[in-house]
C-alpha positions as CSV (number, residue, x, y, z in Angstrom):
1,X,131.3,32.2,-178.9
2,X,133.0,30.5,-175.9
3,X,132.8,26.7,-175.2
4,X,131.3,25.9,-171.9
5,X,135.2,24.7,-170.9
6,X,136.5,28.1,-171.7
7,X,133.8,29.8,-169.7
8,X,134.8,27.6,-167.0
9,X,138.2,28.8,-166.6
10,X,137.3,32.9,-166.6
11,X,134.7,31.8,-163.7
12,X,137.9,30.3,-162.2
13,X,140.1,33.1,-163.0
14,X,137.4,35.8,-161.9
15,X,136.6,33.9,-158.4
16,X,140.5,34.1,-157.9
17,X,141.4,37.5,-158.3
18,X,138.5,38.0,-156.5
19,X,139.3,36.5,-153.3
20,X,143.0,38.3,-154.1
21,X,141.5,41.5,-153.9
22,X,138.9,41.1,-150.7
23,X,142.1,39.6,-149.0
24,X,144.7,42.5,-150.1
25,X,141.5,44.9,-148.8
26,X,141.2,43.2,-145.2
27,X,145.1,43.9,-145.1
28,X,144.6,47.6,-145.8
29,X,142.2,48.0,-143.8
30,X,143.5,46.3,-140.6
31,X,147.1,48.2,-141.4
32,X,144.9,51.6,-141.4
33,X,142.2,50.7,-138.3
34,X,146.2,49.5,-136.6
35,X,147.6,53.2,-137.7
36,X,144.4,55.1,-136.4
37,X,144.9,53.4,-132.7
38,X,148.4,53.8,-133.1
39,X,149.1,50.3,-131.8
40,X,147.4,50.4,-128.5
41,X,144.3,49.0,-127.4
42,X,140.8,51.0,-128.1
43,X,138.6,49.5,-125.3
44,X,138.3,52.3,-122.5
45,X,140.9,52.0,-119.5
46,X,143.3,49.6,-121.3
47,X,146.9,50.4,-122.2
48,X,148.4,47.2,-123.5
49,X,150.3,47.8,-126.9
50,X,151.8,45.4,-129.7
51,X,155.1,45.6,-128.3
52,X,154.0,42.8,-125.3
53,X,150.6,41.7,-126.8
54,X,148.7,41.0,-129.7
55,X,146.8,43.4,-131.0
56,X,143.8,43.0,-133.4
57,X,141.3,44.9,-135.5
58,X,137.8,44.5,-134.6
59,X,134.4,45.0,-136.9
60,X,132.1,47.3,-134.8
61,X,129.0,46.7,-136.7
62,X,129.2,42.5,-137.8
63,X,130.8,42.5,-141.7
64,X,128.0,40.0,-142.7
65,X,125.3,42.1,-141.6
66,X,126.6,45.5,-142.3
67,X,128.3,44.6,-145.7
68,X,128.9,48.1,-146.9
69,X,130.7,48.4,-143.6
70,X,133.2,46.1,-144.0
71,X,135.9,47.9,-145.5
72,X,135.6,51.3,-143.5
73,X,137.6,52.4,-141.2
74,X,135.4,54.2,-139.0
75,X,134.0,50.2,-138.2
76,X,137.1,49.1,-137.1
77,X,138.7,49.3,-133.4
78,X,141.9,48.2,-132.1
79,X,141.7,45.6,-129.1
80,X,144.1,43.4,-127.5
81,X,142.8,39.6,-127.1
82,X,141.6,40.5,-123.8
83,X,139.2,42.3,-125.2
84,X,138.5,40.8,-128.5
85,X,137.7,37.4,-127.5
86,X,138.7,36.7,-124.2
87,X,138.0,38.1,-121.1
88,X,134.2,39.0,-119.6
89,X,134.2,42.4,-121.6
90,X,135.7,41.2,-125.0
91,X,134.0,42.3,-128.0
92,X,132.8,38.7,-129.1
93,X,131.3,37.7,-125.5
94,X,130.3,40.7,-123.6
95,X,126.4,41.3,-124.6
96,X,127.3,45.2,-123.6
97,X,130.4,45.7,-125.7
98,X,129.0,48.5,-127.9
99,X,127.3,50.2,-125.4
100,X,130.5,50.5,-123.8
101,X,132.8,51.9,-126.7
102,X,130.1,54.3,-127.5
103,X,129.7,55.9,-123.9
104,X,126.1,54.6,-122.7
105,X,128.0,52.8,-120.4
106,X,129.0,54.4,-117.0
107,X,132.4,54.4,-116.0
108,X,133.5,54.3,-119.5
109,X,135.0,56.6,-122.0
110,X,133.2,57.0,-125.6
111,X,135.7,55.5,-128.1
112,X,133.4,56.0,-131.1
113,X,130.2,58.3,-132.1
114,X,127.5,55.7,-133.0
115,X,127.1,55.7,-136.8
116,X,124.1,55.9,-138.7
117,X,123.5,53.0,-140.6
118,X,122.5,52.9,-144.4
């Protein structure tokens, strides 16, 4: 039998290596989704790469909605800032951002097939 101190410290321990883990898996999965786009912004029309601007990986579907999601790679897009948070058709302020990665859009190349979600 443990005493309530020792319990204590494997919550610790556990909650530690757990945050480890989820940060070592956003790693991976940013290297991979950064791979895939071979360094280059995703969003239709653009052609700014790492080499003169910052590049990041974007959740399609929101992480704390679509939770199984989170560490696929098929949910992630490359985007400069521009178009991950600044800019009228940036992922976090343009209303009409998916519709434009996935083709509904005109004037705009599909980037991704719409996913079915679980």
């Amino acid at each position: 039998m443990y005493t309530k101190k020792e319990q204590l410290k494997f919550i610790k321990a556990y909650k530690k290596n757990k945050k480890n883990l989820e940060e070592e898996c956003k790693k991976l999965w940013r290297k991979i989704v950064m791979l895939k786009a071979k360094g280059k912004c995703q969003f239709p029309g653009c052609n700014k790469t790492e080499q003169y601007n910052k590049i990041d990986a974007h959740h399609i579907y929101s992480k704390g909605r679509f939770r199984h999601m989170k560490y696929d790679t098929k949910n992630g897009l490359a985007l400069c800032v521009d178009h991950h948070t600044f800019g009228k058709e940036a992922a976090h302020t343009d209303i009409f951002f998916k519709d434009k990665i996935t083709g509904k859009t005109q004037g705009y190349k599909t980037i991704i097939i719409k996913q079915k979600l679980l």
